[in-house]
C-alpha positions as CSV (number, residue, x, y, z in Angstrom):
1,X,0.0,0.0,0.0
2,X,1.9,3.1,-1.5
3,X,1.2,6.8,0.2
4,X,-1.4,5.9,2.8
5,X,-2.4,9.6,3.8
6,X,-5.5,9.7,1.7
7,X,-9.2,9.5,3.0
8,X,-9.8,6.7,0.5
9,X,-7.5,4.3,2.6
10,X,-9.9,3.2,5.6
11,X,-12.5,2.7,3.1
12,X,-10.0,-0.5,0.8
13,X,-9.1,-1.9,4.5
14,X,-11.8,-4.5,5.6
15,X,-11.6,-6.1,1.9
16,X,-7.7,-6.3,2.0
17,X,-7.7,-7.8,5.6
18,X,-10.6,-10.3,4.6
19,X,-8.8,-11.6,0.6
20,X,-5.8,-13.7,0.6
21,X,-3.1,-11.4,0.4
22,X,-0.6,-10.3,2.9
23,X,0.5,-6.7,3.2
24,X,4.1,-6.8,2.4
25,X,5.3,-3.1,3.0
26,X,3.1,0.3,3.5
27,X,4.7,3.8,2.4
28,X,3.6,6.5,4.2
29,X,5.6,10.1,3.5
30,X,3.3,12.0,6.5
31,X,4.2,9.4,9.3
32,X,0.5,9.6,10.0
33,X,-1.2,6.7,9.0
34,X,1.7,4.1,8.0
35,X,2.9,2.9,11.3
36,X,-0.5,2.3,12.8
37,X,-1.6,0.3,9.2
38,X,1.7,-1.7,9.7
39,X,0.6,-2.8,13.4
40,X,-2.7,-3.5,11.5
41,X,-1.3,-5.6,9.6
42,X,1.9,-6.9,11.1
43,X,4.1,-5.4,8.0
44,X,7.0,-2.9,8.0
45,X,6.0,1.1,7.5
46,X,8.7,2.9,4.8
47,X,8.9,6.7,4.6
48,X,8.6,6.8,1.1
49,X,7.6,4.7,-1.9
50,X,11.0,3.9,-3.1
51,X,12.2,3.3,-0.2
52,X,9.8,0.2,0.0
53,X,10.0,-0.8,-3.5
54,X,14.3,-1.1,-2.6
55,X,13.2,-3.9,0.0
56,X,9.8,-5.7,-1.6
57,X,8.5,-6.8,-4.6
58,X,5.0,-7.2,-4.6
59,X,2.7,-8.8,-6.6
60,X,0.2,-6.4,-6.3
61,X,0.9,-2.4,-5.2
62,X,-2.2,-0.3,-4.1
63,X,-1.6,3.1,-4.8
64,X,-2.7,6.3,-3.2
65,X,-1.2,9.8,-2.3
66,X,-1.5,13.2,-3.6
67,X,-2.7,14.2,-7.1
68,X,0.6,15.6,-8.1
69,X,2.7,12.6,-7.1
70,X,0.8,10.2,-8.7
71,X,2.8,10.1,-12.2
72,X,5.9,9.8,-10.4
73,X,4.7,6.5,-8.7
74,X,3.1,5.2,-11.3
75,X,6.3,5.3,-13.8
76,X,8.1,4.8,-11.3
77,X,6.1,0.8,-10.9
78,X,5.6,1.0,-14.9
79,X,9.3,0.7,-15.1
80,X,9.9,-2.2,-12.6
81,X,6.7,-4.1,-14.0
82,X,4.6,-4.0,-10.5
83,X,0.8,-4.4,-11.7
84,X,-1.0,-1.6,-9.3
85,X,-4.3,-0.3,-8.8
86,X,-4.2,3.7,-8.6
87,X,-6.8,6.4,-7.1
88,X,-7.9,8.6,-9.5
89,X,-7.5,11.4,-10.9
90,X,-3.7,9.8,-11.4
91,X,-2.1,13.0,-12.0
92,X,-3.1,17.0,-12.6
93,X,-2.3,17.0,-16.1
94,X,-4.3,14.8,-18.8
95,X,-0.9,14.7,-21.0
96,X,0.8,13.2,-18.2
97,X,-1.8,10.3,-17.8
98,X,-2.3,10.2,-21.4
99,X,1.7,9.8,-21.2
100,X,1.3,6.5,-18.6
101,X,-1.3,5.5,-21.0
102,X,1.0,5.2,-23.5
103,X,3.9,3.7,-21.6
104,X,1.2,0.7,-20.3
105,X,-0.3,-0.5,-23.3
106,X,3.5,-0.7,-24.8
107,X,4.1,-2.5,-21.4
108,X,1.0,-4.5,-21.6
109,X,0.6,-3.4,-18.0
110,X,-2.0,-4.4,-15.2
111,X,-3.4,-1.3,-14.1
112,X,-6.9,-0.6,-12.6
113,X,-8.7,3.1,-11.7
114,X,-11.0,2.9,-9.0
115,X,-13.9,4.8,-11.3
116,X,-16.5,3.4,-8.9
117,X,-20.2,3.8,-10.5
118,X,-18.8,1.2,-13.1
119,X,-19.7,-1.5,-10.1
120,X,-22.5,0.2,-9.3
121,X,-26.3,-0.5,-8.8
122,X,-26.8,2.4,-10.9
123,X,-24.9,1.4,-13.8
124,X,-26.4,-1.9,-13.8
125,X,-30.1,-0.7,-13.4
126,X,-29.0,2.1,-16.3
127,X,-27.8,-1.1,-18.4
128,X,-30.4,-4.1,-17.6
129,X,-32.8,-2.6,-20.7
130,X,-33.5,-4.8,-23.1
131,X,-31.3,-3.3,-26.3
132,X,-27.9,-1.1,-25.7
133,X,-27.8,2.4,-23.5
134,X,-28.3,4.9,-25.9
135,X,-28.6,8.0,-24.1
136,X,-30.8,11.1,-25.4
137,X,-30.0,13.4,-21.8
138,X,-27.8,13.2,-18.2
139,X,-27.7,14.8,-15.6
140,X,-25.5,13.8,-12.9
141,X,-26.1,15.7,-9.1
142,X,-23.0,14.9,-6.4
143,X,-22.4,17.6,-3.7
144,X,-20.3,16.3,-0.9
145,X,-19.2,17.5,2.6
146,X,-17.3,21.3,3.2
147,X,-13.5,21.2,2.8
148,X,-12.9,21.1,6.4
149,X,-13.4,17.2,5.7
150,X,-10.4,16.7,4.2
151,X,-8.3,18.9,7.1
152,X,-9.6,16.7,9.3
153,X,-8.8,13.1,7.3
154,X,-4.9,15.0,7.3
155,X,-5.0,15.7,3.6
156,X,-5.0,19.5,3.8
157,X,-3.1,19.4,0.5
158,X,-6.6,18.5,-1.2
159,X,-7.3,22.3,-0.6
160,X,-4.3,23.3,-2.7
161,X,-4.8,23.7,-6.1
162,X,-1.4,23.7,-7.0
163,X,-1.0,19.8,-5.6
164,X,-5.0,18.5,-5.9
165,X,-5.6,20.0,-9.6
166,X,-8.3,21.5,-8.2
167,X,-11.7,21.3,-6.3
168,X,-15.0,19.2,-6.4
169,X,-14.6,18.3,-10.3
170,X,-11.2,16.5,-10.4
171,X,-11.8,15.0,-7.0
172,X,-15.6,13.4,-7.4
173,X,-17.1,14.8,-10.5
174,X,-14.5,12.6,-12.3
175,X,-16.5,9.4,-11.1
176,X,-20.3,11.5,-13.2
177,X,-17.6,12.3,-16.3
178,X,-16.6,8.7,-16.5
179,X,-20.0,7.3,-16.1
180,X,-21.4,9.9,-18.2
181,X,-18.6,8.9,-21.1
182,X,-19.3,5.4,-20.4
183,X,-23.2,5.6,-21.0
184,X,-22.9,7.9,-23.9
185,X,-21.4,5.7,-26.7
186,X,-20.6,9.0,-28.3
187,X,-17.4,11.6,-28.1
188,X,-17.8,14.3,-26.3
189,X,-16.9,17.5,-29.0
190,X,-17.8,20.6,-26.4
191,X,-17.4,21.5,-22.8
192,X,-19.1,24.8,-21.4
193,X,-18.6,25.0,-17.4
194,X,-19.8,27.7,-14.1
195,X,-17.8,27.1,-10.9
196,X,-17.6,29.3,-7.8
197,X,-15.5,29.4,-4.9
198,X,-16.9,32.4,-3.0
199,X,-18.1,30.2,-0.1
200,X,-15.3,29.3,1.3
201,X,-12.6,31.2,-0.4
202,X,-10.5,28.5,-1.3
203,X,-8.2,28.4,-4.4
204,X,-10.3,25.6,-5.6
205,X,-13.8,25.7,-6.2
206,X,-16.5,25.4,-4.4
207,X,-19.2,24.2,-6.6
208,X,-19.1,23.7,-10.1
209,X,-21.8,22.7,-13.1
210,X,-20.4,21.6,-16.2
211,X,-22.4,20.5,-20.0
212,X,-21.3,18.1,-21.6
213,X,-22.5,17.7,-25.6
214,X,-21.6,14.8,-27.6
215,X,-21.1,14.2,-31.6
216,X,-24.4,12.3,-31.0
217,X,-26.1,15.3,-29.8
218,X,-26.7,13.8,-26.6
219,X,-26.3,16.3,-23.7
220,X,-25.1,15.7,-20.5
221,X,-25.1,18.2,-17.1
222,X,-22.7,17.3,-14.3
223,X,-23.1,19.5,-10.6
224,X,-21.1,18.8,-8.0
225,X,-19.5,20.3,-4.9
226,X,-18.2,20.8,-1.3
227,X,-21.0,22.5,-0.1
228,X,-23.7,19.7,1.9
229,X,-23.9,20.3,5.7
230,X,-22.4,17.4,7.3
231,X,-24.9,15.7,9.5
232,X,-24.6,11.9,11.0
233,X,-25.9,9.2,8.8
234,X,-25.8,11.7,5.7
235,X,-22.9,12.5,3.7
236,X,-23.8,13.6,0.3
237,X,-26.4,14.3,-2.4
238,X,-26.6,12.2,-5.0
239,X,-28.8,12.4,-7.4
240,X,-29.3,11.7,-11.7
241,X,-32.1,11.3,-14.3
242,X,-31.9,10.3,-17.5
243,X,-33.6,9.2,-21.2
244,X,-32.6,6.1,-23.1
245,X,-34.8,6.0,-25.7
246,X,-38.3,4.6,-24.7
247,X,-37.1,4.9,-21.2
248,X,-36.5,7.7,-18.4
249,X,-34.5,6.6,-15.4
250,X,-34.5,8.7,-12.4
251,X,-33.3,8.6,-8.9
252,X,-35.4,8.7,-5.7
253,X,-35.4,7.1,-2.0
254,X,-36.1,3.9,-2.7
255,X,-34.0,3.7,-5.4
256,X,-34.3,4.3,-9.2
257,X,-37.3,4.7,-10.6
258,X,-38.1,3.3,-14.5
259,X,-40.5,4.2,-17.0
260,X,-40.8,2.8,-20.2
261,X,-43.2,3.3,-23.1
262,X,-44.2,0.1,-25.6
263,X,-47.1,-0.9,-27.2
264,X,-49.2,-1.3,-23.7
265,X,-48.7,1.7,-22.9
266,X,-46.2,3.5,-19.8
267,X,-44.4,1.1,-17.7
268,X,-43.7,1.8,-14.0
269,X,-41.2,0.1,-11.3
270,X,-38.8,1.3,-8.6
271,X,-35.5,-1.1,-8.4
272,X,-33.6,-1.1,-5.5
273,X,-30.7,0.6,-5.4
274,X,-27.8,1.4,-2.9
275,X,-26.2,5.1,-3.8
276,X,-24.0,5.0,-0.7
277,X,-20.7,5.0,-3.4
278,X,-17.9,3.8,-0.1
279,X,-19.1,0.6,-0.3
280,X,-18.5,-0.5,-3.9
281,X,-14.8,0.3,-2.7
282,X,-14.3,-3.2,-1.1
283,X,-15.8,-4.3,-4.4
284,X,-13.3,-3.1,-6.2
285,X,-10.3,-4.3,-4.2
286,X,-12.3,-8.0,-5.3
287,X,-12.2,-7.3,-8.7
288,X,-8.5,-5.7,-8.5
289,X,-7.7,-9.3,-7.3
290,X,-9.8,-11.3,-9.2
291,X,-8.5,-9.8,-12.7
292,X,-5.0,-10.1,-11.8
293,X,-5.5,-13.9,-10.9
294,X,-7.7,-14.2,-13.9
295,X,-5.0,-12.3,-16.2
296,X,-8.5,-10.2,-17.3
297,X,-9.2,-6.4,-17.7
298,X,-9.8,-3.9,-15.1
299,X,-12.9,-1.8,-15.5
300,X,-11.0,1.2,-15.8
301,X,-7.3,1.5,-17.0
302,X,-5.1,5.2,-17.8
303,X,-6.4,5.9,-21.2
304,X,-10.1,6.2,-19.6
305,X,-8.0,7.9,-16.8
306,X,-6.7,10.5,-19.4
307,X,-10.3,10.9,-21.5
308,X,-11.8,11.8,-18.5
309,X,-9.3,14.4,-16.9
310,X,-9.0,15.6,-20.7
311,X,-13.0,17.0,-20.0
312,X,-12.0,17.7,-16.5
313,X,-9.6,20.4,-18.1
314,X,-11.8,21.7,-20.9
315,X,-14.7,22.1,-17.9
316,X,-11.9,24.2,-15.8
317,X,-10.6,26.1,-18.6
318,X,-14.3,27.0,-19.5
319,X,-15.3,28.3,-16.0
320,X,-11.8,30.8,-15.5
321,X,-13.0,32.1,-19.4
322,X,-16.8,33.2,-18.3
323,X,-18.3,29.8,-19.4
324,X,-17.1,30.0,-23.0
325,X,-17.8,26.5,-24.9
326,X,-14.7,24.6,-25.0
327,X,-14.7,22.7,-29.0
328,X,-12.6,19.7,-28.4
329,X,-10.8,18.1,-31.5
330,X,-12.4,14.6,-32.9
């Protein structure tokens, strides 16, 4: 486990101390989470990443850390051939991710991005219709707690633009981009975004709403933000509609809602759905396993990595220029 300080951590734990693996070194450059994860798991605590890579080889590296360092570490396993699973974003820039892109396919690397809603409820429901997703309309809705979250997980640095990339957008709106790219089946050619960071005077922002407009015409709306009151039992809002065709998809309590049109007329039913995202995390450390047993693909590698902080950029250039629509080339 590579650069533990990151709020992510706690939530891979449960499903690394449950699978059959052992924890053969943990890199921690704070000092404030390695040691204690090394009692946990009865394994040695290195100050930095290479440090640990100079005494162990593992099979399998889980990698964390800060935005900015990401590229380092993952060239720096690229080049000694250590399959690893990385948190996204995976860097600030999408040429540098594009770059490890590049550098894994030549390696034929194993490398898997934790882009979550891939395992989700949600993108099953979205995908159990009877012919292909082919979206008309998105919207995507995921405001999250205030920054003083992240002071208080020890990752101030997520409040530093210069290291973090930036706010709400690169850190969770990257998980509504990806599924929004997924769903789609279309490029997306333009980018308009809005952001603000008046509330709590930040460098990054506070809230930000981004279009998204495809080749395809489809049209898709991402919202997201640091701005929900944190409360006990609640974290977030997250919410989404949706058209495929003959059918609209929506969110609500019970789970998502789906009404279809056909020859007898409107269709109703509510499916059950869990939207609390932390737990598809200890599904994801399964299939991280299983696929590197199995020698099969991840659901998420660095050239979906790269597409997605490539709209990420356009979305961020758009809101410092007034909004102004962002033409991507095809």
């Amino acid at each position: 486990m590579i650069d533990t300080a990151h709020w992510h951590v706690p939530l891979y734990l449960d499903a690394l101390g449950k699978a059959d693996v052992e924890i053969v070194g943990i890199s921690d450059p704070t000092g404030s989470t390695g040691p204690s994860l090394a009692r946990r798991f009865k394994t040695k605590s290195f100050s930095t990443c290479e440090e640990l890579l100079a005494v162990v080889r593992p099979d399998l590296a889980f990698v964390f850390g800060r935005h900015i360092d990401m590229p380092t570490t993952a060239n720096s396993l690229l080049d000694r051939e250590i399959p690893f699973a990385i948190e996204k974003p995976c860097g600030l820039r999408a040429a540098d991710v594009r770059q490890l892109a590049e550098k894994a396919a030549r390696k034929k690397a194993f490398v898997a991005i934790p882009f979550i809603f891939r395992l989700s409820d949600t993108m099953r429901v979205i995908q159990s219709g009877e012919t292909p997703v082919k979206l008309d309309h998105a919207s995507f809705r995921f405001i999250a707690g205030p920054p003083s979250r992240y002071q208080r997980a020890g990752t101030p640095w997520m409040l530093d633009r210069e290291i973090a990339g930036g706010g709400p957008l690169i850190n969770i709106g990257v998980h509504m981009v990806d599924l929004f790219r997924t769903l789609s089946g279309s490029e997306v050619v333009a980018v308009s975004a809005f952001a603000t960071s008046h509330i709590h005077n930040l460098q990054i922002e506070d809230f930000i709403a981004v279009t998204l407009q495809c080749a395809s015409g489809t049209v898709g709306t991402i919202e997201c933000g640091y701005t929900f009151p944190s409360i006990p039992n609640q974290q977030r809002e997250f919410t989404f509609s949706l058209r495929d065709g003959k059918r609209f998809l929506r969110s609500v309590e019970e789970g998502i809602e789906v009404i279809r049109s056909g020859p007898n007329g409107i269709q109703h039913e509510v499916v059950p759905a869990e939207f609390e995202t932390d737990l598809y995390y200890s599904n994801f450390v399964g299939h991280v396993l299983e696929a590197l047993q199995e020698g099969s693909a991840t659901i998420a590698d660095f050239q979906d990595a790269a597409g997605v902080l490539e709209l990420v950029e356009a979305a961020y250039s758009s809101a410092a220029d007034g909004g102004r629509t962002i033409h991507l080339p095809r």
